[in-house]
C-alpha positions as CSV (number, residue, x, y, z in Angstrom):
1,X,8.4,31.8,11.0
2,X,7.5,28.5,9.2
3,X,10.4,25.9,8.1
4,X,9.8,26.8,4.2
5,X,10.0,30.5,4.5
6,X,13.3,29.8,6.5
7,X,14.5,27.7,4.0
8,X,13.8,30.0,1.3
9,X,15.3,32.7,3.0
10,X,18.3,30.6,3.3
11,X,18.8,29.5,-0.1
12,X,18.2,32.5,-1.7
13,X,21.2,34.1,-3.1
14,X,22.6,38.1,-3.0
15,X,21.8,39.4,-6.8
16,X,25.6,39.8,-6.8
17,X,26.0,36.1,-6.7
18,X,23.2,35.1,-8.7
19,X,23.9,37.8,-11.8
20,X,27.8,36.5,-11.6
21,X,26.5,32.9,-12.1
22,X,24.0,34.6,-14.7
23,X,26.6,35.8,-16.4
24,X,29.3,32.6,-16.2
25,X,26.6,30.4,-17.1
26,X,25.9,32.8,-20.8
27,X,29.5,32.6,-21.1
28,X,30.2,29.0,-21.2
29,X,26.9,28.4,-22.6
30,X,28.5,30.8,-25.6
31,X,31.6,29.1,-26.0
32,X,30.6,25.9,-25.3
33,X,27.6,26.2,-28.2
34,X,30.0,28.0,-30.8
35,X,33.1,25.1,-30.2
36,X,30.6,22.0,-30.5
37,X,29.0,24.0,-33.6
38,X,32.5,24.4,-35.0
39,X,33.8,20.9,-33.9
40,X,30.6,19.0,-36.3
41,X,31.2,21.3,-39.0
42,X,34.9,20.4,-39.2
43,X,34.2,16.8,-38.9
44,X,31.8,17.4,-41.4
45,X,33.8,19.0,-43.9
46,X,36.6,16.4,-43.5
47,X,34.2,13.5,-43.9
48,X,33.2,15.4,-47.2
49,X,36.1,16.1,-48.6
50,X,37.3,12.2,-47.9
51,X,34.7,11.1,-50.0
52,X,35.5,13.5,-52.7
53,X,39.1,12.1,-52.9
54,X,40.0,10.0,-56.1
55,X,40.6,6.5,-55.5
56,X,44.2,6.2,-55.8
57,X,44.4,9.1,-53.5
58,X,41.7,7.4,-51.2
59,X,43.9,4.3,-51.4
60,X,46.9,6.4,-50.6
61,X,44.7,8.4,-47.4
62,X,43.5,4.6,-46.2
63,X,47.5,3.2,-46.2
64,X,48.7,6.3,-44.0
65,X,46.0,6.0,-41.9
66,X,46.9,2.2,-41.3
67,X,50.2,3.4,-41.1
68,X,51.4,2.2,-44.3
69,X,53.6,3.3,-46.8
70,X,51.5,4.3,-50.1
71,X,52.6,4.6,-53.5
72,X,54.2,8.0,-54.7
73,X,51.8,8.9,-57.3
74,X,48.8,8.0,-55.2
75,X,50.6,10.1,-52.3
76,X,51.2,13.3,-54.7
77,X,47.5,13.0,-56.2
78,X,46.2,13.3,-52.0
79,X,48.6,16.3,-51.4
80,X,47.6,18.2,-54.2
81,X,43.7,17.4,-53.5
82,X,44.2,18.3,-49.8
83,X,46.3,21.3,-51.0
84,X,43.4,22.3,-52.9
85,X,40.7,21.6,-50.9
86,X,42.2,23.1,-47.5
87,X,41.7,26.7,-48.6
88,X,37.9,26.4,-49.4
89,X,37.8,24.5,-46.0
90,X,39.5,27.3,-44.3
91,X,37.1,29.5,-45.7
92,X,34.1,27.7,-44.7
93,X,35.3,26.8,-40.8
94,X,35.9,30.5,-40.4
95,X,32.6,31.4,-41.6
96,X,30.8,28.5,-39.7
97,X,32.7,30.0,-36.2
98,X,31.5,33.4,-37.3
99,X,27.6,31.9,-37.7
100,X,27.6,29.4,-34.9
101,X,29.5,31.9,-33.0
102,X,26.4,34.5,-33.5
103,X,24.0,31.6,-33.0
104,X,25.3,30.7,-29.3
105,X,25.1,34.3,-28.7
106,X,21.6,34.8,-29.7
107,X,20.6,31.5,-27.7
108,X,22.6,32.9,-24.9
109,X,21.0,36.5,-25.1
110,X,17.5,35.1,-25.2
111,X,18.0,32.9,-22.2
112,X,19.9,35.8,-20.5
113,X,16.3,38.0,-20.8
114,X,14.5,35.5,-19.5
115,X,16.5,35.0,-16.7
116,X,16.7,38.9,-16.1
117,X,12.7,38.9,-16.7
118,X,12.5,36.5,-13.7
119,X,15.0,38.3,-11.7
120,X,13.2,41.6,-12.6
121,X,9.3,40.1,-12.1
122,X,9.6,40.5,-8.5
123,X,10.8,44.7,-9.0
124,X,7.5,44.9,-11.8
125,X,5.3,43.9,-9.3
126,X,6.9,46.3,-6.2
127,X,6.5,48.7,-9.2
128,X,2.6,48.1,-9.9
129,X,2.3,47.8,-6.0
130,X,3.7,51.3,-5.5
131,X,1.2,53.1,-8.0
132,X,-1.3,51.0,-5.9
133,X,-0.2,52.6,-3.2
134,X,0.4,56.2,-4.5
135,X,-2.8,56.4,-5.9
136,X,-4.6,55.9,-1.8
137,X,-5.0,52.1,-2.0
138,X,-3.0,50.9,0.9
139,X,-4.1,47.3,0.8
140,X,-1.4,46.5,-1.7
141,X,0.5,43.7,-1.1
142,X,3.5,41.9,-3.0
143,X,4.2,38.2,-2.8
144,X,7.7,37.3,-3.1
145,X,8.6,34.2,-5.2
146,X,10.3,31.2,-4.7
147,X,13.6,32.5,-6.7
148,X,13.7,36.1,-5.6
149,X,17.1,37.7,-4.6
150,X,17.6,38.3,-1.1
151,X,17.7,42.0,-1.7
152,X,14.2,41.4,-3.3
153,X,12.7,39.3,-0.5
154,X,14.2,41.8,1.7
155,X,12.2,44.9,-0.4
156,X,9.5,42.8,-0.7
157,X,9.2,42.4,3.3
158,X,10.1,46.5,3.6
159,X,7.2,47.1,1.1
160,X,4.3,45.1,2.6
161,X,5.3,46.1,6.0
162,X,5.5,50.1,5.2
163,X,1.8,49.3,3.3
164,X,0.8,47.4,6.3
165,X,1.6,50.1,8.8
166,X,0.3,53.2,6.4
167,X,-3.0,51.0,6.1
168,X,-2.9,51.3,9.7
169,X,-2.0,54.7,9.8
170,X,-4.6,55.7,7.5
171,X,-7.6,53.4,9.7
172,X,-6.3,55.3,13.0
173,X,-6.4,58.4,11.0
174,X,-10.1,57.7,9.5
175,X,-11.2,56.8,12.7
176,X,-9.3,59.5,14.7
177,X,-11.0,62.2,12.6
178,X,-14.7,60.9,13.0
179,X,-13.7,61.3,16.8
180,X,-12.0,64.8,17.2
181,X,-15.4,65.5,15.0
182,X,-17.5,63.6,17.9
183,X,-16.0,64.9,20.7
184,X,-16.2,68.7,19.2
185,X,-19.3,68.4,18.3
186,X,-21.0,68.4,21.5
187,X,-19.3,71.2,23.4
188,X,-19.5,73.2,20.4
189,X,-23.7,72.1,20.6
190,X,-24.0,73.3,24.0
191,X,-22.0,76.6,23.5
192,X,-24.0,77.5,20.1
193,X,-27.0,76.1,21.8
194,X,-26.5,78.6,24.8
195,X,-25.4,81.7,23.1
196,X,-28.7,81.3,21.1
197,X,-30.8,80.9,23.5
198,X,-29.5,84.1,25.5
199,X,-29.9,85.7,22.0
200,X,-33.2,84.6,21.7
201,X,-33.4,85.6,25.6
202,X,-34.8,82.0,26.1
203,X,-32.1,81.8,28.9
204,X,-30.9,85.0,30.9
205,X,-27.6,86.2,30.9
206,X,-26.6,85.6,34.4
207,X,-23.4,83.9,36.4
208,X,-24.4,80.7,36.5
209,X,-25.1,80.5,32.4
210,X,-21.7,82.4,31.6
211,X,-20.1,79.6,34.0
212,X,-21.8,76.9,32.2
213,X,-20.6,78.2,28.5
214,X,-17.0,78.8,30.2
215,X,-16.8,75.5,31.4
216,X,-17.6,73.9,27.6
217,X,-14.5,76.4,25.9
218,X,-12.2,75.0,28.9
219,X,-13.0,71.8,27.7
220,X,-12.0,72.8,23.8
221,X,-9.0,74.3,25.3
222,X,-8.2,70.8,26.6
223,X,-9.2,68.8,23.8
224,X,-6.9,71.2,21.2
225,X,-3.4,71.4,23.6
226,X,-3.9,67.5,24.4
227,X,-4.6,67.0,20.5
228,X,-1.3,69.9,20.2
229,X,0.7,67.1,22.1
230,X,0.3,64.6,19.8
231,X,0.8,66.3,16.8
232,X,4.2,67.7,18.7
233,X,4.9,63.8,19.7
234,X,4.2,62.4,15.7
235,X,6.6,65.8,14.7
236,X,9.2,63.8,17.5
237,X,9.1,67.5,18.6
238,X,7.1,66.7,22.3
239,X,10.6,66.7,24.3
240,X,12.7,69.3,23.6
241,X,15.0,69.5,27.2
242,X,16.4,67.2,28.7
243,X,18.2,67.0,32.0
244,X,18.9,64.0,34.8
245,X,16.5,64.0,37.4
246,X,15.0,62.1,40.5
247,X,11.7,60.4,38.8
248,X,10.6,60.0,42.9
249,X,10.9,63.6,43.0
250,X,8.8,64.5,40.0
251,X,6.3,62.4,41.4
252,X,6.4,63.6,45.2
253,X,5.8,67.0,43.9
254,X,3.2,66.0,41.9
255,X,1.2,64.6,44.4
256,X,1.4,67.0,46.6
257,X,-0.2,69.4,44.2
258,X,-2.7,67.5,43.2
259,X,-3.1,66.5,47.4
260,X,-6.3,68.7,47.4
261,X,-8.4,67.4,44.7
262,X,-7.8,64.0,45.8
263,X,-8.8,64.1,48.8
264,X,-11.6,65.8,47.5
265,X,-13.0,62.7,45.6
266,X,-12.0,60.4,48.9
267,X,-9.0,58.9,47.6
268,X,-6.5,57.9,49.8
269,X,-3.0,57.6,48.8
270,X,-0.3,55.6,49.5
271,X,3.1,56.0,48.3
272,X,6.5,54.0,48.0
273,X,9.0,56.1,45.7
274,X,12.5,54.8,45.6
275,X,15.1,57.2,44.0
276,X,15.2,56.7,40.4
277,X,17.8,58.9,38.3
278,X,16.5,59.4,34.5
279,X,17.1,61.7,31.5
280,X,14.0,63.5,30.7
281,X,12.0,66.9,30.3
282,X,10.9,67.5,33.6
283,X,7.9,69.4,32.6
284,X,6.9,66.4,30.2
285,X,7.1,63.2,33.2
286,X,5.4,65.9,35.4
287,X,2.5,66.2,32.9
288,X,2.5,62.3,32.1
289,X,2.3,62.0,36.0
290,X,-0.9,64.2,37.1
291,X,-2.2,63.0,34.0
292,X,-2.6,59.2,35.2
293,X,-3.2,60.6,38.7
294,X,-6.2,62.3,37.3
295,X,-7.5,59.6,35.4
296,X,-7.3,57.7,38.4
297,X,-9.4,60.6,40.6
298,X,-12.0,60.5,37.6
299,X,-12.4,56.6,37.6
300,X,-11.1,55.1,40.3
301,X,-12.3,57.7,43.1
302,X,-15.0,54.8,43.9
303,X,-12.2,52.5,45.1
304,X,-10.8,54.8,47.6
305,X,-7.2,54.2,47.7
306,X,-4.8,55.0,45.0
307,X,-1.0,53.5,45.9
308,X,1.6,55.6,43.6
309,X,5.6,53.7,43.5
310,X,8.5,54.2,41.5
311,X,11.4,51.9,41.7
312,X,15.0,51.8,39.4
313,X,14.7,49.1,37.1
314,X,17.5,46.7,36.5
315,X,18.7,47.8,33.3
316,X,19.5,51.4,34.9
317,X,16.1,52.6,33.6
318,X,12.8,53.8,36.2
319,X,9.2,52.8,35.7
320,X,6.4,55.4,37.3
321,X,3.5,53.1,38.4
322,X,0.0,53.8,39.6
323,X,-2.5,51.2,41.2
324,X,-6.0,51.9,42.0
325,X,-9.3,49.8,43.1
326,X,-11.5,51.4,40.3
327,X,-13.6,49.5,37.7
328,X,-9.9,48.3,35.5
329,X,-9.7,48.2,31.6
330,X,-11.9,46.6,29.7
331,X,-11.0,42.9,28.8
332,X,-10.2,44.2,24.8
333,X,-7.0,45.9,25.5
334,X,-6.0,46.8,22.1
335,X,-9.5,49.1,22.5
336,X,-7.7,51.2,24.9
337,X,-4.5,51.4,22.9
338,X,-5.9,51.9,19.0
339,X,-8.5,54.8,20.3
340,X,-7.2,58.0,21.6
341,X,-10.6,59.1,22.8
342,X,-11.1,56.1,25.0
343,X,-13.0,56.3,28.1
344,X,-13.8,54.2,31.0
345,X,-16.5,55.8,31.5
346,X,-18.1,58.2,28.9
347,X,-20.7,60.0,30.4
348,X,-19.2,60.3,34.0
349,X,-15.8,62.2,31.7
350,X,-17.8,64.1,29.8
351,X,-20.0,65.4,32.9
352,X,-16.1,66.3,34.3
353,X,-14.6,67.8,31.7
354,X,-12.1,64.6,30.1
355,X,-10.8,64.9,26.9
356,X,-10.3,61.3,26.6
357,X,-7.0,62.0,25.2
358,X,-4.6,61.3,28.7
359,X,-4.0,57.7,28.3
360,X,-2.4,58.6,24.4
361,X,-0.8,61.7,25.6
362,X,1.3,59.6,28.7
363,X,1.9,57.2,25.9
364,X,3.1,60.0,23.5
365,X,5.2,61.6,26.5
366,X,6.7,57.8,27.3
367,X,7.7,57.1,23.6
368,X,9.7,60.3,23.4
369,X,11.9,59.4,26.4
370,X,12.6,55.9,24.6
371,X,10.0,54.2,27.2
372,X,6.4,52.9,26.8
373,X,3.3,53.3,28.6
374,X,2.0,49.6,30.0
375,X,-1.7,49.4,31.1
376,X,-2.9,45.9,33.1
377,X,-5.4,44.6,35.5
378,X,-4.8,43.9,39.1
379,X,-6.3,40.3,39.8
380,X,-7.7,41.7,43.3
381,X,-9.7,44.2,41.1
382,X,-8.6,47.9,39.6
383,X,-5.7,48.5,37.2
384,X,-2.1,48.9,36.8
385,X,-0.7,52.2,34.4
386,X,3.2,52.3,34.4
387,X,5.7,54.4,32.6
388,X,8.7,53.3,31.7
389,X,11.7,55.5,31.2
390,X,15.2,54.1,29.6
391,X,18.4,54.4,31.7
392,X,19.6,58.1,32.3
């Protein structure tokens, strides 16, 4: 954060202090006006009715002023002048208090809107911004000005960061859409392609055709219960039981299971689990688990040696981590981590049935236990995937 922005932030006052200063300010501003108003005009009047004195009563008013003793029949002529000119006076100071009275509130009422209008500008513009943004348009943005509120800057920053993230919401979206589309549309080719054909009777109806067809609706089964687990992870619905467990245990039986097809592809695995107690749905870290440990078999089988550790953290939490010799992530991470249909290799997954979807369905799984999904490079060569679960 940059000096000024601190500075403003720091200066900027609650709209509870600033609208009691508002409101101080019109009130002194008020009185003050209406008793200078009323102060001149009282001076004025008594300046006008000095000069409308007769002289011997002038002479009279200029002797007690000087402190000296007038004449009694210049002294009864000021009375009764005073006498008579105090009750149109009267009349006129109270009606000059009433108008400059109405005047200082007017002044004060018209610079109390426009200090309201700038206090308001900032909610117009959130309020133009939000139509923007109801109407689709989530590149709406609202600059915060130099004597916003904090409650406003702090709206202001709420507003442009929930645009920012449903901008990006609606990108992912966009592009996840022209995906699920892409990676539908060729099984879906091949089946209708095939059941055609053997229609046509281009292609007979044997075992090894039926086997072929089977194999592309396994691979839309996958593709809908891996999509099925993110929409379950986005409904914060993925993990539903909870119970402490042994992460090292979850793992061990994991690989065991999945022993065969490893071995299969010529990986050779090494393990180094250390007891790690966590709160989690055992069926959930077991399907996170084999589905790294696939990945790995799909594109790291080349390597030949997968080494598979889990290990308590020091904040009481466990981290599941998988190191292979394969081909590692591409140098644009954020590649990996913005597409959900990302593939090390495309047609090697395809040609083996991967959805694409594992990496954002262990990442979905790891979010919903509180922990994230980390993905690095190994600098002897192959990658690093780790799961990391919060304390039990």
């Amino acid at each position: 954060m940059s000096r000024p922005t601190r500075w403003r932030r720091a200066r900027a006052l609650p709209l509870a202090t600033l609208t009691a200063i508002a409101i101080a300010t019109m009130l002194m501003l008020s009185v003050g006006l209406a008793y200078i108003g009323v102060t001149w005009y009282s001076a004025y009047l008594e300046e006008s009715i000095n000069r409308s004195l007769p002289p011997e009563a002038a002479l009279a008013y200029t002797r007690v002023y000087e402190g000296l003793l007038p004449d009694e029949a210049g002294l009864k002529t000021l009375i009764d002048h005073l006498e008579t000119a105090s009750a149109a006076a009267d009349l006129k100071v109270q009606i000059a208090t009433l108008a400059y009275s109405l005047l200082s509130a007017v002044a004060s009422a018209i610079i109390g809107v426009y200090l309201a209008r700038r206090i308001a500008r900032p909610l117009e513009d959130l309020t133009a911004a939000a139509d923007v943004l109801g109407s689709g348009d989530f590149s709406a943005r609202v600059a915060a000005s130099a004597g916003s509120t904090r409650e406003v800057e702090s709206l202001v920053r709420t507003f442009n960061t929930l645009a920012a993230n449903l901008e990006r919401m609606e990108t992912r979206l966009r592009f996840n859409n022209m995906a699920v589309a892409h990676e539908l549309r060729t099984p879906l080719t091949v089946l209708q392609g095939g059941l055609q054909g053997i229609l046509d009777g281009v292609f007979p109806m044997d075992r090894r055709m039926l086997a072929d067809l089977l194999l592309q609706v396994e691979g839309l089964g996958r593709i809908v219960e891996d999509l099925r687990t993110l929409s379950l992870a986005i409904g914060q619905q993925l993990v539903m039981q909870r119970q402490r467990l042994d992460a090292a245990g979850v793992v061990a039986a994991v690989l065991s299971a999945a022993q065969p097809m490893l071995e299969a592809e010529g990986l050779t695995v090494e393990t180094h689990l250390q007891p790690a107690s966590v709160s989690a749905d055992p069926s959930r870290l077991r399907q996170a688990v084999l589905a790294l440990v696939d990945n790995a078999r799909r594109y790291a089988a080349g390597g030949g040696w997968l080494r598979v550790e889990t290990a308590r953290l020091p904040d009481g939490g466990a981290v599941v981590r998988l190191l292979d010799r394969g081909p590692g992530f591409p140098e644009d991470m954020d590649a990996v981590a913005i597409n959900p249909f990302w593939r090390g290799d495309a047609s090697r997954s395809r040609a083996t049935g991967g959805t694409g979807l594992g990496l954002s369905v262990v990442q979905a799984i790891a979010v919903a236990h509180g922990g994230h999904l980390t993905l690095a490079n190994r600098p002897e060569g192959g990658a690093v995937v780790a799961i990391h679960l919060r304390p039990a």
